[in-house]
Residue frames as a rotation matrix with the C-alpha (Angstrom) as fourth column:
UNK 1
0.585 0.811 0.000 0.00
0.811 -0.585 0.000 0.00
0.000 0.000 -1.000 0.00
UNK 2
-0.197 -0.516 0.834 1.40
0.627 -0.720 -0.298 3.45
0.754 0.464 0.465 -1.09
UNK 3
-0.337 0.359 -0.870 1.39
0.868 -0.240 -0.435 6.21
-0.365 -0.902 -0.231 1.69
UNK 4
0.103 0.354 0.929 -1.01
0.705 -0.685 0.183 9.09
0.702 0.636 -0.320 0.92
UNK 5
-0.830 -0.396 -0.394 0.45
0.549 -0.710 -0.442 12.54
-0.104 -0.583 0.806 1.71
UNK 6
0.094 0.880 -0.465 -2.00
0.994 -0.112 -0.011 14.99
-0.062 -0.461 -0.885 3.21
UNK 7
-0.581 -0.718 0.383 -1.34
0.765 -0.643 -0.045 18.28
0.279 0.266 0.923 2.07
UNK 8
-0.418 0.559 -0.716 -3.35
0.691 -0.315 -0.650 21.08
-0.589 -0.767 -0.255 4.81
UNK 9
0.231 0.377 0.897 -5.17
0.659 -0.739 0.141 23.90
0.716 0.558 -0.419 3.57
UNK 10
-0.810 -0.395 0.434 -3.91
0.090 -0.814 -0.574 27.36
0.580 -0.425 0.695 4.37
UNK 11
-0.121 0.437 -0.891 -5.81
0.923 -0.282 -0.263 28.41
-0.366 -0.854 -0.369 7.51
UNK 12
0.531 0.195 0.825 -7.61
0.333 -0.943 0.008 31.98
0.779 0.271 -0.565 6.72
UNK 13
-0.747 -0.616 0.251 -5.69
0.116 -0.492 -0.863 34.62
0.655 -0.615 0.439 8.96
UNK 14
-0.867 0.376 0.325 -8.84
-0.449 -0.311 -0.838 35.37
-0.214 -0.873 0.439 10.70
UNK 15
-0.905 -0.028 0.424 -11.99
0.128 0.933 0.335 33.11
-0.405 0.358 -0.841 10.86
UNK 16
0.047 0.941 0.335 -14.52
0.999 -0.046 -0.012 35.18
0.004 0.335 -0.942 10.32
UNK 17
-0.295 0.290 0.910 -15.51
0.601 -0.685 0.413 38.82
0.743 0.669 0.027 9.61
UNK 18
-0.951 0.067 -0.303 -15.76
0.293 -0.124 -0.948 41.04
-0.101 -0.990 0.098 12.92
UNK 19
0.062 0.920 0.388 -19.56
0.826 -0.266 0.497 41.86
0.560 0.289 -0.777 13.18
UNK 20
-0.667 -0.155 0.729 -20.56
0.107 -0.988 -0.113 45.41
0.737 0.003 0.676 13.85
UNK 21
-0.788 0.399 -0.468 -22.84
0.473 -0.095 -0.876 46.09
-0.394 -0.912 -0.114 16.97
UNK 22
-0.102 0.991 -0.090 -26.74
0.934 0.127 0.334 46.99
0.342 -0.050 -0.938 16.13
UNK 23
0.899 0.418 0.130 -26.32
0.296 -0.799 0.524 49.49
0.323 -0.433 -0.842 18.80
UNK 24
-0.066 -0.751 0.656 -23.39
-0.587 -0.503 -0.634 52.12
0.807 -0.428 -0.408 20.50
UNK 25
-0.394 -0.477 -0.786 -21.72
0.357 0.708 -0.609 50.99
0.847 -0.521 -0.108 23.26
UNK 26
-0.975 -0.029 0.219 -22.93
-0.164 -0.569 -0.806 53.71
0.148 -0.822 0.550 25.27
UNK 27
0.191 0.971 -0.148 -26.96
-0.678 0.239 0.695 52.59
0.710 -0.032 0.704 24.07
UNK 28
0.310 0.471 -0.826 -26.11
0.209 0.814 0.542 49.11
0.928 -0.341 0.154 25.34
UNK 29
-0.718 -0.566 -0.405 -25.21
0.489 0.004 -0.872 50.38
0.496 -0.824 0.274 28.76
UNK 30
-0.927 0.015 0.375 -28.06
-0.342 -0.445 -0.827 52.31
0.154 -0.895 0.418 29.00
UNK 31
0.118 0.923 -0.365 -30.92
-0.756 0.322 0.569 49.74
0.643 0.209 0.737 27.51
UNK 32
-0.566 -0.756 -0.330 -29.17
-0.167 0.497 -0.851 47.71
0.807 -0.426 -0.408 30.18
UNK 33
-0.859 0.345 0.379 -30.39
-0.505 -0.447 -0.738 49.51
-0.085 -0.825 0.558 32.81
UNK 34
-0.100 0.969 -0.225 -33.99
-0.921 -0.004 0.390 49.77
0.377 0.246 0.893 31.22
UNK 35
-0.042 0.072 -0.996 -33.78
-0.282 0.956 0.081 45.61
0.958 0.285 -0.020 30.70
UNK 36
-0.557 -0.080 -0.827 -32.55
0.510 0.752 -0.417 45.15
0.655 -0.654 -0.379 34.20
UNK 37
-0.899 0.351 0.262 -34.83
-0.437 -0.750 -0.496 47.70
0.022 -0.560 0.828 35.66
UNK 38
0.146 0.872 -0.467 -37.71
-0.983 0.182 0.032 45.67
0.113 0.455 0.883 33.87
UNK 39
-0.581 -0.214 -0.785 -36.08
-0.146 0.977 -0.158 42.21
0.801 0.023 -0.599 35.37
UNK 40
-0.977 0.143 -0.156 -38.08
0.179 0.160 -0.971 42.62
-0.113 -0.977 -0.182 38.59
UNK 41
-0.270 0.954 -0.129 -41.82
0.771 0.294 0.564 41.30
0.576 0.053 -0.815 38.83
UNK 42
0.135 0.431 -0.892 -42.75
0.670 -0.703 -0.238 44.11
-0.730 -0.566 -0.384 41.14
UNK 43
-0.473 -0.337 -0.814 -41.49
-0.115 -0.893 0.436 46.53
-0.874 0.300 0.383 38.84
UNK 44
-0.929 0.365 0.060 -43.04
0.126 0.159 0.979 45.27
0.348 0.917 -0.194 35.71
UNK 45
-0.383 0.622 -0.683 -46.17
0.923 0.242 -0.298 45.37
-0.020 -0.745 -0.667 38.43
UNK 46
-0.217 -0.230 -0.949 -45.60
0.268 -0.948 0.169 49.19
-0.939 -0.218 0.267 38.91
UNK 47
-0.841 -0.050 -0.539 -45.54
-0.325 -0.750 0.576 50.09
-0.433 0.660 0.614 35.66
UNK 48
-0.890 0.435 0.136 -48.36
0.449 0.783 0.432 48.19
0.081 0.445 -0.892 34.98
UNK 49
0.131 0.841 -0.525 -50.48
0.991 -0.099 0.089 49.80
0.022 -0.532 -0.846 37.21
UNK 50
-0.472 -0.627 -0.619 -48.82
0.326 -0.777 0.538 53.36
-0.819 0.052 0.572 36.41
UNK 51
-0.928 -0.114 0.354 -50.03
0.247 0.525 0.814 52.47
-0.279 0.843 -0.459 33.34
UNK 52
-0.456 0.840 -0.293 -53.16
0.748 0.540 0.385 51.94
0.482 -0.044 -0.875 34.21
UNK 53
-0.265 0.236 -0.935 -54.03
0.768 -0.534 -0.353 54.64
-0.583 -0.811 -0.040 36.33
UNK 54
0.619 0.670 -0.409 -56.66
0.575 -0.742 -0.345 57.60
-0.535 -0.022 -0.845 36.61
UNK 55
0.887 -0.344 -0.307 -54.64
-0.381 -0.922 -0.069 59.91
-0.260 0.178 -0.949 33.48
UNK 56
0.765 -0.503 -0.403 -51.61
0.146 0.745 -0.651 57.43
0.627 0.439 0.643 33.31
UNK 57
-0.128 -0.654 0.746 -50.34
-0.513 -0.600 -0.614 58.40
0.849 -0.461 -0.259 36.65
UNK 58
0.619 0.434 -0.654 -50.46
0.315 0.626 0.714 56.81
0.719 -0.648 0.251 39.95
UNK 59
0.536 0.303 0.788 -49.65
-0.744 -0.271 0.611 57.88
0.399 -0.914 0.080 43.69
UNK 60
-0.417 -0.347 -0.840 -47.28
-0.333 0.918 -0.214 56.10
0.846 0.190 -0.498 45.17
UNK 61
-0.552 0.165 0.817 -49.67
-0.816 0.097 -0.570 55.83
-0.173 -0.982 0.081 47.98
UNK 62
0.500 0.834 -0.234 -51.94
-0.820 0.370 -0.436 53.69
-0.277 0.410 0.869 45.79
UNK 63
0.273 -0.338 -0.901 -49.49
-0.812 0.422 -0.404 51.32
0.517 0.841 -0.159 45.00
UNK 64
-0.568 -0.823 -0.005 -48.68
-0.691 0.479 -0.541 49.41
0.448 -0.304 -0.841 47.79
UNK 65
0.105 0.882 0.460 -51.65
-0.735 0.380 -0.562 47.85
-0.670 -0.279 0.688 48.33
UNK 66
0.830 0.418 -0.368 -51.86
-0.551 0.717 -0.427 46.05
0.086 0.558 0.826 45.06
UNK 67
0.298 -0.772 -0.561 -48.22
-0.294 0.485 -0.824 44.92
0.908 0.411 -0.082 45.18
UNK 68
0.982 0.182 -0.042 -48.32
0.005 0.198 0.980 44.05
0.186 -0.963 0.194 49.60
UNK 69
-0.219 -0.950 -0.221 -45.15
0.807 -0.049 -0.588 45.83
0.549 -0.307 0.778 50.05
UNK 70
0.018 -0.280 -0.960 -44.05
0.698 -0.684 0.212 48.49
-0.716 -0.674 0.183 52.68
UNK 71
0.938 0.284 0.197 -44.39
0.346 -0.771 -0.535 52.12
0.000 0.570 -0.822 50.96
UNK 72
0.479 -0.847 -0.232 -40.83
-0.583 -0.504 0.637 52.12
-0.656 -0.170 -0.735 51.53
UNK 73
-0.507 -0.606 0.613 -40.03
0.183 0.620 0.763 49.20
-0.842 0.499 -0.204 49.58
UNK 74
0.452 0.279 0.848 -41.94
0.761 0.376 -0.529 50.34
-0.466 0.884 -0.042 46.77
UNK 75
0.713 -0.547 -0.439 -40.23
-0.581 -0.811 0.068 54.14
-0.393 0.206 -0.896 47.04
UNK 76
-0.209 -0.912 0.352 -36.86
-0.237 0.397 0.887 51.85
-0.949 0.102 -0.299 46.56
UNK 77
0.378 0.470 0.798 -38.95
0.674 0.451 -0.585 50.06
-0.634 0.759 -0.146 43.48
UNK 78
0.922 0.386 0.034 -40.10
0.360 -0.821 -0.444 53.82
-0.143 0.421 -0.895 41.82
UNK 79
0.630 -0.764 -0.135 -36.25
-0.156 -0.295 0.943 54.54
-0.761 -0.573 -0.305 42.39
UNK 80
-0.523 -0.527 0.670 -34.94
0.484 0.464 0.742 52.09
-0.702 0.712 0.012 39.95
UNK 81
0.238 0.652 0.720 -37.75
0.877 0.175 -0.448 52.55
-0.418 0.738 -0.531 37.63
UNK 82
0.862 0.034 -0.505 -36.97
0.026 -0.999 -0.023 56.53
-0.506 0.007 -0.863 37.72
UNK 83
0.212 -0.975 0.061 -33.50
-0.293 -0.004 0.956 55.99
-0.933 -0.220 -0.286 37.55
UNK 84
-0.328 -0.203 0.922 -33.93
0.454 0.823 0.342 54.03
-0.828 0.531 -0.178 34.46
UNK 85
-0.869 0.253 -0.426 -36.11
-0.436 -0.797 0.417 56.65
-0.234 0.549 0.803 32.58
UNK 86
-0.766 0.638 0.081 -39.05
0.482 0.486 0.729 54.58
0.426 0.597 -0.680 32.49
UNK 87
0.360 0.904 -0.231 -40.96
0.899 -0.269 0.347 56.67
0.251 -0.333 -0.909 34.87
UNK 88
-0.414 -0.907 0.083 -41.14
0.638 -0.354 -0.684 60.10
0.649 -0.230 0.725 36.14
UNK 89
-0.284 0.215 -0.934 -41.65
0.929 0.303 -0.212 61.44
0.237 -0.928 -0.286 39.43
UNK 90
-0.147 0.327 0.933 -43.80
0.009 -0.943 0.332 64.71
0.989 0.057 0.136 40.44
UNK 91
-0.761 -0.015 -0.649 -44.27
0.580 0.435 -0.689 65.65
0.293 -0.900 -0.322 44.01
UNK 92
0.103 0.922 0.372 -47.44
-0.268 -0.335 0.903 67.06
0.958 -0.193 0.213 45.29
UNK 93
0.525 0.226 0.821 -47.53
-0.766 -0.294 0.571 68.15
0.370 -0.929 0.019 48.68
UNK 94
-0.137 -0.902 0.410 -45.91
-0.914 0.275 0.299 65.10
-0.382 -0.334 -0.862 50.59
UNK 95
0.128 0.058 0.990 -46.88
0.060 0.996 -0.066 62.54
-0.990 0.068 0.124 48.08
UNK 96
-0.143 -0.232 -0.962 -45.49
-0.782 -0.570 0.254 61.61
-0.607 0.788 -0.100 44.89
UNK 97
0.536 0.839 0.099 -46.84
-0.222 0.253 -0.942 61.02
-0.815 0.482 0.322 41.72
UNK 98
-0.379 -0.923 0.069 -45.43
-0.271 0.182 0.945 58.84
-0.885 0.339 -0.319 38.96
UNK 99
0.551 0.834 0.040 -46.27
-0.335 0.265 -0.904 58.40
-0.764 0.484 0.426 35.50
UNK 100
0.172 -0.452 0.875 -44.69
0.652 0.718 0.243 56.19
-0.739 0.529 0.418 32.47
UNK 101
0.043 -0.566 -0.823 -42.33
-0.575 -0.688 0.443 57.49
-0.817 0.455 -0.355 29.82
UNK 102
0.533 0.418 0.736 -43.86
0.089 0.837 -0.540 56.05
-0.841 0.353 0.409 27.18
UNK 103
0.796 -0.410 -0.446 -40.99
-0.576 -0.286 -0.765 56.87
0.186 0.866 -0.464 25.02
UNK 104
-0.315 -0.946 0.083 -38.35
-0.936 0.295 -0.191 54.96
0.157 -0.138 -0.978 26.89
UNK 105
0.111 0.340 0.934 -40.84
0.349 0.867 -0.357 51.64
-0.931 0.365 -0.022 26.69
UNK 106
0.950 0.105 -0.294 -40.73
-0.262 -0.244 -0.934 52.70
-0.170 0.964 -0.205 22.85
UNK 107
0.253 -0.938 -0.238 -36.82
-0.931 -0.169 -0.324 53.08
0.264 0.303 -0.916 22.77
UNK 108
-0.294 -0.053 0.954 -36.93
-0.551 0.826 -0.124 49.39
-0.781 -0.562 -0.272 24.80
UNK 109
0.601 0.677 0.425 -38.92
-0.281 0.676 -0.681 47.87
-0.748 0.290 0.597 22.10
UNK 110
0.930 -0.016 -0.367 -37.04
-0.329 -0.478 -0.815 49.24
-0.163 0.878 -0.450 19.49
UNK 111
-0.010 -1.000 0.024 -33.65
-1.000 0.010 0.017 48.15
-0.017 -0.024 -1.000 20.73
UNK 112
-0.487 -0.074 0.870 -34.50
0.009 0.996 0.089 44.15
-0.873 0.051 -0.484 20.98
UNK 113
0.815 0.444 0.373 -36.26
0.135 0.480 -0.867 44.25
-0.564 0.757 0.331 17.70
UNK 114
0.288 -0.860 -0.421 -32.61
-0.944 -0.181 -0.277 46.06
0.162 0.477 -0.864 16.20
UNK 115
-0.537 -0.724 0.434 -31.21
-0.585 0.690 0.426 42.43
-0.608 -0.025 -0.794 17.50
């Protein structure tokens, strides 16, 4: 039997084409936020009922009932959410009133459909 020589194929220098990012680096840092603001069942809760509310606004006295937290743990909630740009926060006398930025759910949608 004759030995058969094996002769490699060149190897490409690189194996693929870098791919280009959808979004800026600085977007995905802050649809982060949004994403991980919107990881917590209470909080998806909140805006729900934000949402929902008399004008699209809601009290955060009114909230802690449906979600059976302390009015402190939901202030801590309304925090993130603020923080994130999904909501924003008006005081009135010593109670404050939050209502959805329905542009930054928009800008949320928009960025997972770009992937």
């Amino acid at each position: 039997m004759t030995p058969t020589t094996i002769v490699a194929a060149e190897a490409p220098e690189t194996c693929c084409t870098p791919a280009e990012s959808a979004v800026s680096a600085q977007e995905v840092v802050r649809m982060a936020a949004v994403f991980k603001a919107m990881g917590d069942p209470t909080r998806v809760r909140l805006l729900s009922l934000i949402a929902a509310g008399e004008q699209g606004e809601a009290c955060v006295c009114d909230l802690t009932d449906p979600v059976g937290l302390s009015q402190s743990t939901v202030s801590h909630h309304m925090r993130i959410l603020t923080e994130a740009g999904l909501v924003e926060r008006a005081q009135r006398g010593k109670w404050a009133y939050y209502s959805v930025v329905r542009p930054a759910l928009d800008d949320a949608a928009a960025a997972l459909r770009a992937f």
